[in-house]
N, C-alpha and C positions, 0 to 999 in steps of 0.2 A: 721798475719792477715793484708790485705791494707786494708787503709782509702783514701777513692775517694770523692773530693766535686762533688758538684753536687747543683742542682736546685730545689727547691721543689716549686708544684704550684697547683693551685685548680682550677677553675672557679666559679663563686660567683655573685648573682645577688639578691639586699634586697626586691625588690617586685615582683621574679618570672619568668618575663619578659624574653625571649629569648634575647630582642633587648638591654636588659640592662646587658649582662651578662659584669662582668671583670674577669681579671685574678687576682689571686693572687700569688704572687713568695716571697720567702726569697732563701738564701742557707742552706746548710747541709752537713753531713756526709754520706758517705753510707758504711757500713762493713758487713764482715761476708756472704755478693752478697746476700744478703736478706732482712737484716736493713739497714732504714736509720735515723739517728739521725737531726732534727731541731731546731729552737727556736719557742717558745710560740707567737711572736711577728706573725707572719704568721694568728695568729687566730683572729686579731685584729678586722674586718668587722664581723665577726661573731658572734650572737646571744651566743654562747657558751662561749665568752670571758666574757661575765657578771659572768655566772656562777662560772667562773675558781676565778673571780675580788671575788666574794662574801665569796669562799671555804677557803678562805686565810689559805693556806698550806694546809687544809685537802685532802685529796686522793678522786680522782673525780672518783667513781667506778660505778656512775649507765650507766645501759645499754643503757638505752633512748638516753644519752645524745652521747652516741659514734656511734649510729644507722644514729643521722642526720649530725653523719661531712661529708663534701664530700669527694670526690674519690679523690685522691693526684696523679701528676701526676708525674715521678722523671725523670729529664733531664742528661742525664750525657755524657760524653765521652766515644764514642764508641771505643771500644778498637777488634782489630783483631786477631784473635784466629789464635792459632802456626800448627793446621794440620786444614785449611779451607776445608768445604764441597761441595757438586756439588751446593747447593744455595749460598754459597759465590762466587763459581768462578762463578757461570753466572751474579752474581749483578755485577761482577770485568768487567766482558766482557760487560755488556748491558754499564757499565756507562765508557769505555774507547773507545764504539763508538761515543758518545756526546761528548766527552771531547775536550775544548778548547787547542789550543797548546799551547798558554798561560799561561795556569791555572792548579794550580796540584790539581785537585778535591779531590786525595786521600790523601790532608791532614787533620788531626785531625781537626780542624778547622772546616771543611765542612761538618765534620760525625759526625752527634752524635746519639744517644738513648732515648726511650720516653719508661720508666715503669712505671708500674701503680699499686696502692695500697691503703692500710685504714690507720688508724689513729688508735693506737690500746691501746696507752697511752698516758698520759696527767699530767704531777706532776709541784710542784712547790716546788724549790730548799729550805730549812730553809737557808743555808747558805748566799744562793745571798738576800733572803728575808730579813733577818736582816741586811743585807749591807745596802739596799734601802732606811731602816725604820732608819737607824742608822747615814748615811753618803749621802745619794742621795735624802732624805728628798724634800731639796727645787731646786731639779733641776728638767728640761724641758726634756721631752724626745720625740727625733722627732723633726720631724718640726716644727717652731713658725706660725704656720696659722692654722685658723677653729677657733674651741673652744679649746686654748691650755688648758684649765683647767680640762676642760674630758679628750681631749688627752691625756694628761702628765699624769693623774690618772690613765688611763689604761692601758699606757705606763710600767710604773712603775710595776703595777701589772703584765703585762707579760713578765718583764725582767726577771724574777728569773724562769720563765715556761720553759720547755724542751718535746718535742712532737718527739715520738717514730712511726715511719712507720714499714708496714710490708707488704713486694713486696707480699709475695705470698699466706696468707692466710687471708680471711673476719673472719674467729674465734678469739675470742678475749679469749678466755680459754685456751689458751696455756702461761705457764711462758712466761711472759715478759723479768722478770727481770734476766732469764738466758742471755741474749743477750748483756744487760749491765754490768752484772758480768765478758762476754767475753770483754767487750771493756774495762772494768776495768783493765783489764790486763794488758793492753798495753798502756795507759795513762801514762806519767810518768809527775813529779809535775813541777808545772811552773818554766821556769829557773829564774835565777837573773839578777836585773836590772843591762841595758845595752846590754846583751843578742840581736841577732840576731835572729828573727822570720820570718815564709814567714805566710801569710791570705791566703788561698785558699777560693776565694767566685765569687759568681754572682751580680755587683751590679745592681739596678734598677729591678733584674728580665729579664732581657734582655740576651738572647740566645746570643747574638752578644758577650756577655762577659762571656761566662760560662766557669766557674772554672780558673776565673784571679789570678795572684799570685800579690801581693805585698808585700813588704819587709821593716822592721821596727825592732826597739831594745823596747825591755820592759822598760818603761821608767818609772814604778813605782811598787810596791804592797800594795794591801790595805788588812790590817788586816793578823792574823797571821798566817790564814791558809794557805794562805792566801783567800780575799773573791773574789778578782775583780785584775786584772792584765792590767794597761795601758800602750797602746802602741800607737808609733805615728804611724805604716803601715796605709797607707790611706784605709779609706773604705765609701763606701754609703752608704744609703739606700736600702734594701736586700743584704746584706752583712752579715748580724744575719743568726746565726747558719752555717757558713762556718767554718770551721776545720783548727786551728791554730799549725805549724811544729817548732819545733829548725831548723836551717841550719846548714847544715853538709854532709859528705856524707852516713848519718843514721842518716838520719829524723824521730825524733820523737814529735807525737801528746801529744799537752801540753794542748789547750784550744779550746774555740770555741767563738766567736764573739755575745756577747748580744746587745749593742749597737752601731752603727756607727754615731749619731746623737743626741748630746744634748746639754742643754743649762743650763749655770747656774749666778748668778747675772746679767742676761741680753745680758754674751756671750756665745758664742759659744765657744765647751770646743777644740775643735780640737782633742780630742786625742781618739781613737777606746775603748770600753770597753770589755775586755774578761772573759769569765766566767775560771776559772780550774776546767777540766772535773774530775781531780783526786776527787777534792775534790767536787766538785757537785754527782757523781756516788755513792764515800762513803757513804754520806749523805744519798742519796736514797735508796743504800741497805745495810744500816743502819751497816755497817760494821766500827773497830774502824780508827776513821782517821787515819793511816799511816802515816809516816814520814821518807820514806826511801830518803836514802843520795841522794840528788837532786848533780847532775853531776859538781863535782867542777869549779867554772869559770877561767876563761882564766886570769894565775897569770898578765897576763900585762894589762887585764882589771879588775881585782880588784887593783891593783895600782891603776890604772885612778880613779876610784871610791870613793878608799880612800881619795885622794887628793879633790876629789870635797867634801866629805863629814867632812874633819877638816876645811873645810876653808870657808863654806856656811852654814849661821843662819839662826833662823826663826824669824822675827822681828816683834811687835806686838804692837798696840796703841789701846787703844780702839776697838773699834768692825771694824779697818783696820788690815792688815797686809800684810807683805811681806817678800823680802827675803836679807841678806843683806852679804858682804864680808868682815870675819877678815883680816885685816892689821896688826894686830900686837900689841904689848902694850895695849890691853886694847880696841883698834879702831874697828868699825866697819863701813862698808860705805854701804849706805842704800839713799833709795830713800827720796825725801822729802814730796811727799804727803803720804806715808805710816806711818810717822811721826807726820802727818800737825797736828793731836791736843795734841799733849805732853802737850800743859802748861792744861788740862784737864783729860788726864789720863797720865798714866805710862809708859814708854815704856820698854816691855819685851824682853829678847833674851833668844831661847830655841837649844842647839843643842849637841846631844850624852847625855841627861838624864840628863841634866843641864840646869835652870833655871835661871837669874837673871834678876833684872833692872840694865836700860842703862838710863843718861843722854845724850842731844840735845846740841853737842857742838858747829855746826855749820850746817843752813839750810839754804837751794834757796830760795830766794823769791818769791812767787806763780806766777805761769803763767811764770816762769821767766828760761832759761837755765843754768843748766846745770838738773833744779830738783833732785838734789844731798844732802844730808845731812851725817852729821859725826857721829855716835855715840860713848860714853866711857862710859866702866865698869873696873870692878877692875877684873886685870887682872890676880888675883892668881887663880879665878875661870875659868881660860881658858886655863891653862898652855896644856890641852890635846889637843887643835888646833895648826894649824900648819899654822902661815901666807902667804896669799896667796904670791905668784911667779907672775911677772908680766912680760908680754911679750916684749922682747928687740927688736922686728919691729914693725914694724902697720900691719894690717888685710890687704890680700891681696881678691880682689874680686874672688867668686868661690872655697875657701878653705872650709874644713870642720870643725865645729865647734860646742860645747856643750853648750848649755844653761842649768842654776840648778836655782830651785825656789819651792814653797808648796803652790801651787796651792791648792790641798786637804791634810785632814788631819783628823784624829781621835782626837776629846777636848780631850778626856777619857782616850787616848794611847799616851801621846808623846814622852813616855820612846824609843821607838822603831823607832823617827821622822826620816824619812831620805828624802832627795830632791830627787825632782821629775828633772831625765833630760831627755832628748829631744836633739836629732842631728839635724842638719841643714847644711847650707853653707853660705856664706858671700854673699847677696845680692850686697850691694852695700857698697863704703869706699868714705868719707870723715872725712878732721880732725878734724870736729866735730859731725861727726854722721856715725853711723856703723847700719845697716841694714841686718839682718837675715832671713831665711827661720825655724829655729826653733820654735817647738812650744810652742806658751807664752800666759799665760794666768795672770788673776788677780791673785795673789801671787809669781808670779817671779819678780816683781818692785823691784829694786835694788839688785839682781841676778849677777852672773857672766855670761860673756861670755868665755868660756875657749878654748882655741888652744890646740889638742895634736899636741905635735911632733913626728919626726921621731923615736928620742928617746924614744917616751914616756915620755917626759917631761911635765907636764901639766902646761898651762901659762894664763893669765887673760889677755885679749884682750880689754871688754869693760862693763860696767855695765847697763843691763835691766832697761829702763824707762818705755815702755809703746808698745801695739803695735795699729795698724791701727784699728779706727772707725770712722765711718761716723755721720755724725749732727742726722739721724736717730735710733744711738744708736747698729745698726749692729758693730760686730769685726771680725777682722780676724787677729787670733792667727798666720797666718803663714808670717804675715808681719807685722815684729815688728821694731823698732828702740832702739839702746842703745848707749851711751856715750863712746867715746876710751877714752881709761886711760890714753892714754898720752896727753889729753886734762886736764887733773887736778892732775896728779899725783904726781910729783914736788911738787906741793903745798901742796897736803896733807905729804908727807911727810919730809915734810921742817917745819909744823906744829906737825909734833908727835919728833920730834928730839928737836926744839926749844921754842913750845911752843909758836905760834908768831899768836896771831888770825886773824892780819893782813893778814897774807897768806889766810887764809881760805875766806877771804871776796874777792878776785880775785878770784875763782873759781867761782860764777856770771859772766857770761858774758853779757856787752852790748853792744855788737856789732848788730846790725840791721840785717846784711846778716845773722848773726847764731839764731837772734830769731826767723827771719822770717823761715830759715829752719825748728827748733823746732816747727813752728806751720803750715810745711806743705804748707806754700803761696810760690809764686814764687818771688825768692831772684834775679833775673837779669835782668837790662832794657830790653826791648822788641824793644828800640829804634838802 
């Protein structure tokens, strides 16, 4: 059976008015050349979304309410039938009289398709629902303008929604859930981080863009079934309910896009939210979760993976944390404001099921470069890590590169914690600051930056400080800045061999030109 994204859209006007009409658009699925699969978030302007907001999970089966959805309109790519009829060949002949010589009208591009249909179902996930209530709690969903506090409420309640078209019949007494049962089939479970995925969506709702592919690695799982699958493939707004592929040359449907837009302690998360349709479908047709063998990953990237995951903690003060780098003996190197109040709480390191306190051997002073700090624990409780590899060039501009950090995270579950990474490239190199396209968020601070090799060697380039915000309080995860390691690394380990605190107190830099950099002012006469 193909899966075709596609555009789903309404027309929608709150007082009536022909003059006020809008459009509404998300993407979707279309299967089976008769369903098409959406997200709940499309129903957001509509009177109906209160309802859906109020039913929390229950099965919204009265009639009324499916009488006043509107007519859905589904956009898709027209595709050209292999034995055309006498109305194909005269559309071919009328439109290669007009045709510019210029211009190849008969590309895909130019042609598309407008069906049309109802609204014939309307559930909401238990699965994605307990994620929300569990883990997405105090995030923003959407845009920050209007009233984000309804926004984000309603938001939230139609992440977990899933809306069911049906091209060719207005009856709504025909099984549904036969159609889902058929797409159950062919779902297979999200792959493993790291993973190569394409988004097939429309962003904005703009025809201009319908059925864009963009391409990204799963850069995390949450929960065991898992509940929600992040990826960095960029997406918009109307980008929800587009149809997410493995890459390969058999492409298979793993998930579909709940979120493209949110926000949480005041930034902005950068990274796409996906639902797994395996396990969202299950849930609906209450069938037992499955757990058939998801497609072993590529041995040379579970190498990579492992290597990120012995050698990157979860580092923890008080109600901060972040992410921090074993060195070895006992070290760990971690940022200094994710530490800033040690002498008031404890600082924790969590990584592979193992818990301990860490003492504050050495830290930046505030405001001050390299915002660096040291930590030691006792090292027999770490013997399962494997200290990091530290790379023998400097970062070249334009190279590829991994970022790892825990950003999110289950309190309840951190037997199962594993870092969250994120590809990127080397924005920019100086010797003492390195500049990424990765995406960083609040808990990658004191994070690795990792280089693979040719080999598959994987090497530590430069450590995660912080990325780009404005006085405003806006960020942007995809412009971050971190520390090259061979701006301190010497020292630190000249300190774990000897013992000499001395060393550790020259990794403060004060030099003028490198603070001025750190705080983003311009470091060169102008004269």
């Amino acid at each position: 059976m193909e899966v075709e994204g596609v555009m789903v859209s309404y027309n929608y006007s709150d007082d009536g008015e022909h003059a006020n009409i809008l459009t509404v658009s998300a993407s979707g699925m279309k299967f089976s050349k008769r369903w098409v699969l959406t997200h709940g978030s499309i129903l957001s302007p509509l009177k109906q979304a209160d309802v859906i907001k109020n039913a929390r999970g229950k099965p919204i089966l009265n009639e009324d309410f499916y009488d006043h959805l509107p007519e859905i309109y589904v956009t898709c790519e027209k595709s050209h039938s292999k034995f055309p009829n006498v109305y194909d060949k005269v559309e071919n002949i009328s439109r290669e009289r007009s045709l510019d010589n210029d211009t190849d009208f008969e590309h895909s591009s130019y042609q598309v398709r407008v069906l049309t249909g109802r609204i014939c179902h309307v559930w909401q996930c238990p699965v994605l629902d307990r994620c929300v209530d569990d883990i997405l709690y105090s995030w923003t969903i959407g845009h920050r303008d209007g009233d984000m506090e309804t926004q984000s409420q309603l938001g939230k309640a139609l992440l977990s929604v899933f809306v069911l078209v049906d091209l060719e019949s207005d009856n709504r007494s025909r099984q549904t859930l036969r159609p889902l049962s058929e797409l159950l089939d062919i779902v297979e479970a999200p792959p493993e981080r790291g993973t190569n995925i394409q988004v097939h969506s429309t962003p904005f709702g703009c025809e201009v863009f319908l059925n864009a592919v963009t391409r990204g690695s799963v850069c995390g799982l949450v929960g065991k079934r898992p509940s929600l699958v992040l990826t960095d493939a960029a997406t918009a707004l109307g980008s929800e309910g587009g149809p997410v592929f493995t890459e390969g040359n058999e492409r298979r449907l793993v998930g579909a896009v709940v979120c493209s837009v949110s926000w949480w302690r005041g930034e902005w998360v950068g990274l796409t939210l996906l639902a797994p349709l395996r396990a969202v479908l299950a849930a609906k047709l209450r069938v037992p979760p499955a757990h058939p063998p998801r497609a072993p990953p590529d041995p040379r990237l579970a190498a990579v993976l492992e290597a990120v995951d012995r050698s990157t903690v979860l580092v923890r003060c008080g109600a901060a944390w972040g992410a921090g780098l074993y060195v070895g003996r006992g070290h760990v190197l971690t940022c200094a404001h994710v530490v800033k109040h040690h002498a008031s709480y404890k600082v924790s390191l969590y990584c592979q099921k193992v818990k301990e306190t860490a003492i504050v051997r050495y830290m930046t002073k505030d405001d001050k470069a390299y915002d660096l700090a040291l930590l030691y624990t006792n090292p027999d409780h770490w013997t399962h890590l494997t200290p990091a590899v530290f790379a023998e060039t400097p970062a070249i501009k334009g190279e590829s590169v991994l970022a790892a950090g825990f950003p999110y995270f289950n309190e309840d579950n951190l037997d199962d914690l594993k870092p969250t990474v994120t590809s990127g490239h080397i924005n920019n190199v100086s010797p003492s600051m390195i500049q990424t396209s990765c995406c960083v968020q609040s808990g990658f601070s004191g994070g690795p930056i990792f280089r693979i090799g040719a080999d598959l060697r994987v090497s530590v380039l430069a450590t995660i400080v912080s990325n780009a915000k404005t006085q405003a309080g806006a960020s942007y995860p995809y412009i971050n800045m971190a520390v090259p390691t061979r701006a301190f690394l010497h020292l630190v380990q000249h300190f774990i061999l000897d013992r000499d605190d001395k060393q550790l107190a020259n990794i403060e830099s004060n030099k003028e030109m490198i603070q001025s950099q750190w705080r983003l002012l311009p470091y060169r006469s102008k004269i």
